[in-house]
N, C-alpha and C positions, 0 to 999 in steps of 0.2 A: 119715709126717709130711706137711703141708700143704706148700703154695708159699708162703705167707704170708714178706715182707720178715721179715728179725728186723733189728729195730733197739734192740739196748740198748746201755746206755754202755760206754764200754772199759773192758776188765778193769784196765787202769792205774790208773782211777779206786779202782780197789776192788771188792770186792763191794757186789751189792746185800743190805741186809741188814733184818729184820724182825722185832718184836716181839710176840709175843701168846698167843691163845690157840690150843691143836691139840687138837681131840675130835673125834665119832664119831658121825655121822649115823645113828639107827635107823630105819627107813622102813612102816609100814602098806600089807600089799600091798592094802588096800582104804581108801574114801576114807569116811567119815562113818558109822564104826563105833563113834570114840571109844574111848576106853582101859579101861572100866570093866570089861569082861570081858574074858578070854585073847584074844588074835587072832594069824593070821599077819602075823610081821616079815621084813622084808627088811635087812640089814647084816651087821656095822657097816662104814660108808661114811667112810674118814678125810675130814675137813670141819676147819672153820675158817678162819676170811676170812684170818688171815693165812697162815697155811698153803697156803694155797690159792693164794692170791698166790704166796709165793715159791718154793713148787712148779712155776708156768708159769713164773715167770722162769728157772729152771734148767732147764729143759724148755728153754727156746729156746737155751739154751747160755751164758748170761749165769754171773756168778759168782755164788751166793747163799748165804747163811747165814741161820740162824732163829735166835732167843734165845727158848725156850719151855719149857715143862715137860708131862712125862707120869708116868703113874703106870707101876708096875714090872707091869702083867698087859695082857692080850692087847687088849686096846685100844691102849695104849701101843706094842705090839710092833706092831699093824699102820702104827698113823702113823709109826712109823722106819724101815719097813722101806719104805714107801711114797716119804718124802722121800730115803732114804741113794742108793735107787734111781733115782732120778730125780736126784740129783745134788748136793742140797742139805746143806750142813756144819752 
């Protein structure tokens, strides 16, 4: 972990809590290939702004919770096991 100050509000306040979307970044190990033929991928990369969000904030030790939805297959399983692990309700 960094030196970086952690400054979030106090857990009395409540948690920090976030709404959105949680999905899976697939990534092109090459750049201006374009999609129209087979290519090597890089992922899946759990992603999503909010997600993403309330994943640092629980990282820094903050309270957080997500309100979001996943589907029941291995996509889904890696964004829960990503945020459960990092700390997020």
């Amino acid at each position: 972990m960094n030196d970086l100050p952690r400054t979030l509000a106090a857990d009395s306040l409540g948690p920090t809590v976030t709404i959105g979307e949680i999905l899976v970044e697939i990534v092109a190990r090459q750049t201006g290939t374009g999609f129209r033929q087979p290519i090597d991928l890089i992922g899946p990369f759990p992603s999503g702004a909010p997600a993403i969000f309330i994943d640092q904030c629980a990282r820094m030790g903050g309270a957080a919770a997500m309100v979001g939805v996943v589907g029941d297959d291995d996509f889904g399983v890696v964004n829960m096991e990503r945020l459960k692990r990092d700390g997020v309700d």
